[in-house]
C-alpha positions in Angstrom: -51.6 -4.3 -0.8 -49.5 -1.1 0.3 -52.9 1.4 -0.1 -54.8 -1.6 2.1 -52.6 -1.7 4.8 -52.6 2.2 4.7 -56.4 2.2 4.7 -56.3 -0.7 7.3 -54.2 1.6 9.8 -56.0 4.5 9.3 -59.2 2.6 10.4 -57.7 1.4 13.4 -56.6 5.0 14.5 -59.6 7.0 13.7 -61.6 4.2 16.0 -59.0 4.9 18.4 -60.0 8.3 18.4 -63.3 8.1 18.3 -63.4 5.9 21.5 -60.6 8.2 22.8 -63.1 11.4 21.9 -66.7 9.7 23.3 -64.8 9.1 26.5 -63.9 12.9 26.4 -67.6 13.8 25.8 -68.7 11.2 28.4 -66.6 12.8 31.0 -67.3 16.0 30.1 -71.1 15.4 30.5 -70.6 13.6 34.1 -68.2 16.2 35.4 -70.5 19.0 34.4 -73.8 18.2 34.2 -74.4 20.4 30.9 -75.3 18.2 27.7 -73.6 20.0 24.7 -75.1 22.2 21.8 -75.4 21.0 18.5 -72.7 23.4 17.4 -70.1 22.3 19.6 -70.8 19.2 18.8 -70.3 20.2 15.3 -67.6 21.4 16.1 -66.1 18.6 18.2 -66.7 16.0 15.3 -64.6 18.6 12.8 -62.1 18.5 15.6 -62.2 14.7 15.5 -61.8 14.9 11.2 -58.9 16.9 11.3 -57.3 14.5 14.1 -57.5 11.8 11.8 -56.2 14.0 8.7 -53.3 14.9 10.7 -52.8 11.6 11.8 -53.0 10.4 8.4 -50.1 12.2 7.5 -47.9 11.1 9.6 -48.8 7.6 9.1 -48.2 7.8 5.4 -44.9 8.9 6.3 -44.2 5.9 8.5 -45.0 3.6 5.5 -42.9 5.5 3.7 -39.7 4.8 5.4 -41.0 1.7 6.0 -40.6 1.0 2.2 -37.2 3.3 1.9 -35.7 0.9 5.1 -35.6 -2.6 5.7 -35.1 -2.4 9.4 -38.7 -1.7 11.7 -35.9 0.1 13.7 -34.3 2.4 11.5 -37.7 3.5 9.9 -39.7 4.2 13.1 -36.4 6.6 14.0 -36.7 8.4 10.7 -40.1 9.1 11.3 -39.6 10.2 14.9 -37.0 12.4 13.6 -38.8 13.9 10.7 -41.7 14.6 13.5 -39.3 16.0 16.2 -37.9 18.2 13.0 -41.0 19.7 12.2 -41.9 20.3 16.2 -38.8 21.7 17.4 -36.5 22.3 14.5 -38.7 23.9 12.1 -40.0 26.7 13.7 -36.4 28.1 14.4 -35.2 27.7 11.0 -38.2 29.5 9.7 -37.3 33.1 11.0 -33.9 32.5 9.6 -35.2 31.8 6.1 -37.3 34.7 6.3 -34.7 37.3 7.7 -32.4 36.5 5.0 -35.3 37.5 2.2 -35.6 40.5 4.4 -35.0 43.4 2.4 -32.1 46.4 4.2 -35.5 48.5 4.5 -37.4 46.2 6.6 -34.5 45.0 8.5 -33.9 48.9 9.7 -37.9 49.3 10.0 -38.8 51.5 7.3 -40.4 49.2 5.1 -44.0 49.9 3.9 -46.6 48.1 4.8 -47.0 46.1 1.7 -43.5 44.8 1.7 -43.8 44.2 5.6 -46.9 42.3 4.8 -45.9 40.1 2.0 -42.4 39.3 4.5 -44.9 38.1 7.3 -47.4 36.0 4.4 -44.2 34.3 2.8 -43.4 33.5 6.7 -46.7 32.1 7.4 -46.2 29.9 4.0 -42.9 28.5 5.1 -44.5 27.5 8.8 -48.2 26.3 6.7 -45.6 23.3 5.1 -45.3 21.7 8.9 -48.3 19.7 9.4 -48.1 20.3 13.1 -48.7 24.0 12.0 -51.4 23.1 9.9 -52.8 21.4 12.4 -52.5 23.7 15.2 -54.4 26.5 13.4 -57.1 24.2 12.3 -57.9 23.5 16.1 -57.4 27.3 16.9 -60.3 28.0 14.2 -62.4 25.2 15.5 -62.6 25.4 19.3 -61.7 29.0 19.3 -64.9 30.5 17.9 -63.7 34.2 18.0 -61.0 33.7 15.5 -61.3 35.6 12.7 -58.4 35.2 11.1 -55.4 32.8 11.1 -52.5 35.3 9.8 -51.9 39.2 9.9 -55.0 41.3 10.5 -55.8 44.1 8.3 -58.3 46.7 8.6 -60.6 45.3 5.9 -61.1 42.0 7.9 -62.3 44.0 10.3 -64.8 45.7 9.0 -68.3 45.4 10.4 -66.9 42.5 12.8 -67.9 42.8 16.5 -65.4 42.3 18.6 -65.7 39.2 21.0 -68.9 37.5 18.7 -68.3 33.8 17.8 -68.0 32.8 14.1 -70.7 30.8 12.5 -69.8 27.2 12.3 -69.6 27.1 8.8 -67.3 30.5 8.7 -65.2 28.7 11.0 -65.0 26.1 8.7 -64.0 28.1 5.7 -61.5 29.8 7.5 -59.5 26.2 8.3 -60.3 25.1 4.8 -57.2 25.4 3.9 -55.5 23.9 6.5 -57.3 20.9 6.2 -56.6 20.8 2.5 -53.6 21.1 3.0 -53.2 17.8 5.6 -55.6 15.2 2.8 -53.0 16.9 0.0 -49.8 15.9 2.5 -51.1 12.7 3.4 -51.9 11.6 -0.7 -48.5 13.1 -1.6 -46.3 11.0 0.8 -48.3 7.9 0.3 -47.6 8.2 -3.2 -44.2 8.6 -3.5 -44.6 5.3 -0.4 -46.2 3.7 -3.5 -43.8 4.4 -6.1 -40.9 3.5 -4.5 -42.8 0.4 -3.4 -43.5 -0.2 -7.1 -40.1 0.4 -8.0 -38.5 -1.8 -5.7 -40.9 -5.1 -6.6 -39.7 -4.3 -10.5 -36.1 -4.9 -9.3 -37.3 -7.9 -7.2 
């Protein structure tokens, strides 16, 4: 019952984006006259896939507090709150965090370039657990076809690249692998632990 309703609510938002997302296209081809390639529309239906993913997530965590609260209320708070967390809150805390794994040297700027590297990857890992920063980079790498690279740049990423040349679709692609990864793994993780306290809670009933 609990993984239908889920699947039934996912339905009814990815058609809501996909009439939300033809009406785009629509527009776009009155307004300018200039019927799209087959790559950007590639790349607008990968836009549309990672829409849903990330709206997945957040709907799994509705159910969730759903299940944890009795009141429609309470639970639609909780999950504005967790959301607003991750939006606002998150990305101030994260620095924090970080500066307080700092080592002295980098904190007075004569760290090496290893340690300054691994401080700015375990920074990028702490924002990666926000889905709205998973999200966010996943449409940078879609629409943006001149990203290369979603974290620090090093020399060897650079090699052989010309500056200003769009990435293949299917680089772009693996480059936001991750990312979307990352949103399916969310989603099945908080609508399992939706499910198990659901299970839980109709043993004690």
């Amino acid at each position: 019952m609990l993984l239908g309703k889920f699947l039934g609510a996912l339905a009814t938002l990815a058609v809501a984006l996909v009439a939300l997302w033809l009406i785009v296209l629509g527009a776009g081809l009155l307004l300018l006259g200039i019927p799209p390639r087959g790559v950007e529309v590639a790349r607008g239906v990968a836009f549309l896939a990672v829409a849903i993913a990330y709206g997945g997530v957040w709907l799994a965590a509705s159910m969730l507090f759903s299940v944890i609260f009795r009141s429609t209320a309470t639970s639609a708070l909780c999950a504005l709150g967790v959301w607003l967390f991750f939006l606002i809150v998150w990305p101030l805390i994260v620095p924090t965090i970080v500066l307080a794994f700092a080592s002295p040297d980098v904190m007075s700027g004569r760290a090496s370039i290893d340690e300054t590297l691994a401080l700015i990857q375990f920074q990028s890992f702490l924002d990666r657990l926000s889905p709205n920063t998973l999200f966010g980079e996943a449409v940078i790498g879609l629409l943006n076809p001149e990203t290369r690279t979603l974290g620090p740049i090093i020399q060897s990423q650079m090699y052989g690249a010309i500056m200003g040349a769009p990435l293949p679709f299917g680089q772009s692609l693996l480059l936001i692998w991750p990312q979307i990864t990352g949103l399916i793994a969310g989603t099945i993780v908080v609508f399992a632990a939706a499910y198990i306290i659901f299970q839980r809670e109709e043993v004690r009933a």
